[in-house]
C-alpha positions as CSV (number, residue, x, y, z in Angstrom):
1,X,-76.8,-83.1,-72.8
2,X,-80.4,-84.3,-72.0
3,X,-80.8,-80.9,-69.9
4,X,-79.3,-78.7,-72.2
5,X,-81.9,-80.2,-75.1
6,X,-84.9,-79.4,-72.9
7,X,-83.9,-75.4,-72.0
8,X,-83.5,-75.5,-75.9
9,X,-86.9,-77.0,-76.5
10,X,-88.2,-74.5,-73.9
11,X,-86.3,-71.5,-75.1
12,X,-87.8,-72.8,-78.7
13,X,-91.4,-72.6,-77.3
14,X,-90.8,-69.2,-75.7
15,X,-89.5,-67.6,-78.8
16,X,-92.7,-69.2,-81.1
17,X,-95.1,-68.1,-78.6
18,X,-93.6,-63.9,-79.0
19,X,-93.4,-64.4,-82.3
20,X,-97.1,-65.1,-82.6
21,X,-98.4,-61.6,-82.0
22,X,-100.4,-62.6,-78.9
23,X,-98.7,-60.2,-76.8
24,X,-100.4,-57.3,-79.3
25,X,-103.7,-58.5,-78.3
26,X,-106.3,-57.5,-75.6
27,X,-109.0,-59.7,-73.9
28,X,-112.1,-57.4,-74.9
29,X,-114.4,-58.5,-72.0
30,X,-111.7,-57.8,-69.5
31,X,-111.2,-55.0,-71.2
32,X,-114.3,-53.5,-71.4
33,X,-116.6,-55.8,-68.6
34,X,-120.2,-54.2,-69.9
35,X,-119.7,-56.1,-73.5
36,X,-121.7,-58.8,-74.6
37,X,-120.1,-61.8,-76.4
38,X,-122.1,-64.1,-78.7
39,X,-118.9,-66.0,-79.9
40,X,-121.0,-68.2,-82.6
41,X,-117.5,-69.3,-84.7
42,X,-116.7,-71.4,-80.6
43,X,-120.4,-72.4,-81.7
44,X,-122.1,-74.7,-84.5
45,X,-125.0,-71.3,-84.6
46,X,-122.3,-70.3,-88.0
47,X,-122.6,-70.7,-91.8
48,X,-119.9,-74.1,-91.5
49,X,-122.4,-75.4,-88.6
50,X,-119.2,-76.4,-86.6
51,X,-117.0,-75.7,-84.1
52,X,-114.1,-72.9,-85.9
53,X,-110.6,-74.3,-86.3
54,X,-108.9,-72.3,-83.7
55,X,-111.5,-71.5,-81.4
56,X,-110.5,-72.7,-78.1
57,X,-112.6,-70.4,-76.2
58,X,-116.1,-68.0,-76.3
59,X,-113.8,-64.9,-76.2
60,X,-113.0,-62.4,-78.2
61,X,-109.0,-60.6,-78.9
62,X,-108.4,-57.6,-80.7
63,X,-105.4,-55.3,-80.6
64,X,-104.8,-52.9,-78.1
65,X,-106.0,-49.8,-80.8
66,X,-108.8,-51.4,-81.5
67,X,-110.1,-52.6,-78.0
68,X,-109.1,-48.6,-76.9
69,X,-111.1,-47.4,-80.1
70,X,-114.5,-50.1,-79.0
71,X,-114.0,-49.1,-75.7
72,X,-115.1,-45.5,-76.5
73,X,-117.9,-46.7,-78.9
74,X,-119.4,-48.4,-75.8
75,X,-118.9,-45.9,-73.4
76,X,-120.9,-43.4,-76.5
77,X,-123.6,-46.1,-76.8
78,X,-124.3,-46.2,-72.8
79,X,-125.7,-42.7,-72.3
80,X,-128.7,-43.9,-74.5
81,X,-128.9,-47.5,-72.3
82,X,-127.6,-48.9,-75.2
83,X,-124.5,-51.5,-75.7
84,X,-122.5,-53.3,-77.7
85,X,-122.5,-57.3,-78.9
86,X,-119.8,-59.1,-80.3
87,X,-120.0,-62.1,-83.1
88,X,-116.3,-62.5,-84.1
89,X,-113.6,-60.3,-83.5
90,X,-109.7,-61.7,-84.4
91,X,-109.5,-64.8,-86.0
92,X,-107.0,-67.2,-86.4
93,X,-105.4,-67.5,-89.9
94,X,-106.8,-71.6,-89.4
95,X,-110.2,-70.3,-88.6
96,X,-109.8,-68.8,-92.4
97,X,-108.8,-71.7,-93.8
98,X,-111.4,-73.9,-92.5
99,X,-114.0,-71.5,-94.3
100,X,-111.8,-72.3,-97.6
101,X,-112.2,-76.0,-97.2
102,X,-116.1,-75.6,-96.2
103,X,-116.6,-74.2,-99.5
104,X,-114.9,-76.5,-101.6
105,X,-117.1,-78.9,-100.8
106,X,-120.5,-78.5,-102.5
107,X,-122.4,-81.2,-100.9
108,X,-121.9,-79.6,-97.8
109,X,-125.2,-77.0,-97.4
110,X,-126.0,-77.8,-93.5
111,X,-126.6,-74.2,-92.7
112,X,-127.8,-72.9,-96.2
113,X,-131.7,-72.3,-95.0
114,X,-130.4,-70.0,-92.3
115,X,-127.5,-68.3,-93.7
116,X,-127.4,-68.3,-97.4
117,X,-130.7,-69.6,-98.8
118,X,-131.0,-67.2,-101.7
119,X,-126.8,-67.4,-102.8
120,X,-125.1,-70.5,-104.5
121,X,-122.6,-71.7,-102.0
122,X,-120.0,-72.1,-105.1
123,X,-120.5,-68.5,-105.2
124,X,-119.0,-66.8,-101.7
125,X,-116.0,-66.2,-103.1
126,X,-116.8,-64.3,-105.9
127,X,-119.4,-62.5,-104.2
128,X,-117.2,-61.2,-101.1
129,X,-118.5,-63.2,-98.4
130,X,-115.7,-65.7,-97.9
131,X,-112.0,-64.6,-98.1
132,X,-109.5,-67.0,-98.3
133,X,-107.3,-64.3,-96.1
134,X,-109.2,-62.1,-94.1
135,X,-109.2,-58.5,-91.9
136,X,-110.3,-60.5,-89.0
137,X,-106.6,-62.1,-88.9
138,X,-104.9,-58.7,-88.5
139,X,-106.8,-58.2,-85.0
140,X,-108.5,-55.1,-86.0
141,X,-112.0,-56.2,-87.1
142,X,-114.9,-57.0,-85.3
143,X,-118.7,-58.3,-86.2
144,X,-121.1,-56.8,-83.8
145,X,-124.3,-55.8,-83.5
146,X,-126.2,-52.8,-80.6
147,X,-128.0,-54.0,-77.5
148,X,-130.9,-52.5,-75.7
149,X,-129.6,-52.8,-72.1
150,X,-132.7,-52.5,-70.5
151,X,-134.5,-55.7,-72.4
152,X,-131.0,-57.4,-73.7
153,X,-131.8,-57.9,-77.0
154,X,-130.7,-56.5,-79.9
155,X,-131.8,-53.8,-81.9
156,X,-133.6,-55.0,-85.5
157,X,-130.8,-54.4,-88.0
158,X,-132.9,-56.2,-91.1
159,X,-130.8,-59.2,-91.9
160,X,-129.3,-61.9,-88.8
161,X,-125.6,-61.7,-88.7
162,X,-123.4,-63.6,-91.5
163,X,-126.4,-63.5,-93.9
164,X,-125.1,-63.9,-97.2
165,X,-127.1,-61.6,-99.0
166,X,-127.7,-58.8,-100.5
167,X,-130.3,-57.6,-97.7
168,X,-126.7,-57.4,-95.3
169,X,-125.2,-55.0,-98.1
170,X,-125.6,-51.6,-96.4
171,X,-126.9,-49.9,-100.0
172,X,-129.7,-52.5,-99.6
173,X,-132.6,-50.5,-99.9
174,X,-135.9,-52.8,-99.0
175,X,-135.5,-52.9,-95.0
176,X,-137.7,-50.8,-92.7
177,X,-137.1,-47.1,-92.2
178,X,-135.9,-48.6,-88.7
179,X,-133.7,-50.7,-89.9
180,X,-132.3,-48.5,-91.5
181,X,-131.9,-45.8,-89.0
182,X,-130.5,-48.8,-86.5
183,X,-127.5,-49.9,-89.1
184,X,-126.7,-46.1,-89.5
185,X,-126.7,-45.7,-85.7
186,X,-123.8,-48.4,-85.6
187,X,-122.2,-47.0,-88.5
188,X,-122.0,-43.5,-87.2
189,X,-120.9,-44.8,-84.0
190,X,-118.1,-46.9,-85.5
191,X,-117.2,-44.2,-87.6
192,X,-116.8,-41.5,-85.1
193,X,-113.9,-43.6,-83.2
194,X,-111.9,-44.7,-86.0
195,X,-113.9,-47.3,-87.9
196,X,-114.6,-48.4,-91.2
197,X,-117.3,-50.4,-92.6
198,X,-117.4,-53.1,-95.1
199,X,-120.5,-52.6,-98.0
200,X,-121.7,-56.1,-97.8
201,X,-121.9,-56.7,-94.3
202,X,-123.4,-54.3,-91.8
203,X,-122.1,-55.7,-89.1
204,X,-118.3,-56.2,-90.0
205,X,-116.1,-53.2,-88.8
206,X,-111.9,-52.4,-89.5
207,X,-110.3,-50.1,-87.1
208,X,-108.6,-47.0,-90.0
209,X,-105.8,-46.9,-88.6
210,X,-105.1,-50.7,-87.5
211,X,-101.5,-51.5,-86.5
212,X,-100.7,-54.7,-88.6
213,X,-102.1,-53.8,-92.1
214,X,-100.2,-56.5,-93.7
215,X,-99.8,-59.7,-91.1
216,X,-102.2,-62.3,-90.9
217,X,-102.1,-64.0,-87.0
218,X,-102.8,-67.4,-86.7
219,X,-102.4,-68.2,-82.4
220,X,-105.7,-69.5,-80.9
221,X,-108.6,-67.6,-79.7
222,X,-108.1,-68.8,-75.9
């Protein structure tokens, strides 16, 4: 009896582990070696200042169709010595819902000088910053930024990544005519392999034609 209640529990464990949707999912550095990875939600360098619920490693997943569709962007952005770097890519359903607890708790403004120092924390919601579900979930979306390959720094895109502001809106018209001319470089790019953007964040990217429209993941980033 004892042995048939472990090949149970086991078969248990092997049946919630291909229902998570892992098996969907591509390691995007081992999938494309040349990408840089600044994995700041494995980091306390985010608007929460902590480690992400769910982030159990610096790496980042997508779906096959998307990691296929990057690939191609990077391979586009090389014959000008140029590269891409990745923020966040999927994210765990938990990661989501850590961000919902952060801002329910006004007291909490640790990061607000770097992130959001101009918008009222009560106020991501409303103003399409925070999502209590999220793109990032369906393993289609990435946050990313261009590299200069040469010098390994990135180009100046007029806002740092997850500012919440209207300076990281892409109709936001009081940046540099170089800014402006970098975020349209990404965009185009993006664009011209099956991408979408998002207006209020230049850095935030869906694949069009993503595979799992409607499910929300939730397995670890590992």
């Amino acid at each position: 009896m004892r042995r048939a209640y472990f090949i149970l529990l086991l078969l248990t464990q092997m049946q919630i582990h291909a229902q998570s949707g892992r098996e969907y999912f591509i390691n995007i550095q081992e999938a494309i070696p040349s990408i840089v990875l600044d994995i700041r939600y494995f980091s306390t360098d985010n608007f929460v200042g902590v480690r992400i619920d769910g982030y159990e490693k610096p790496v980042a997943l997508l779906t096959k169709e998307a990691g296929t569709a990057l690939k191609k962007v990077q391979s586009e952005l090389a014959k000008e010595g140029l590269g891409l770097k990745i923020f966040d890519s999927y994210r765990p359903q938990k990661g989501v819902n850590h961000f919902v607890r952060w801002a329910k708790i006004p007291a909490d403004t640790l990061t607000k000088s770097k992130y959001y120092p101009q918008t009222r924390k009560a106020n991501v919601f409303k103003l399409g910053y925070v999502a209590s579900r999220s793109g990032h979930s369906r393993g289609s979306t990435v946050d990313l930024t261009i590299l200069d390959l040469e010098t390994g720094q990135g180009i100046d895109m007029g806002s740092g990544w997850d500012f919440f502001g209207e300076i990281s809106w892409h109709s936001y018209d009081q940046i540099t005519e170089e800014q402006k001319a970098n975020r349209k470089k990404l965009k185009d790019v993006m664009s011209k392999f099956g991408f979408k953007s998002y207006s209020k964040e230049w850095w935030h990217y869906t694949l069009r034609d993503e595979p799992f429209p409607k499910r929300y993941f939730d397995f670890d980033v590992e």
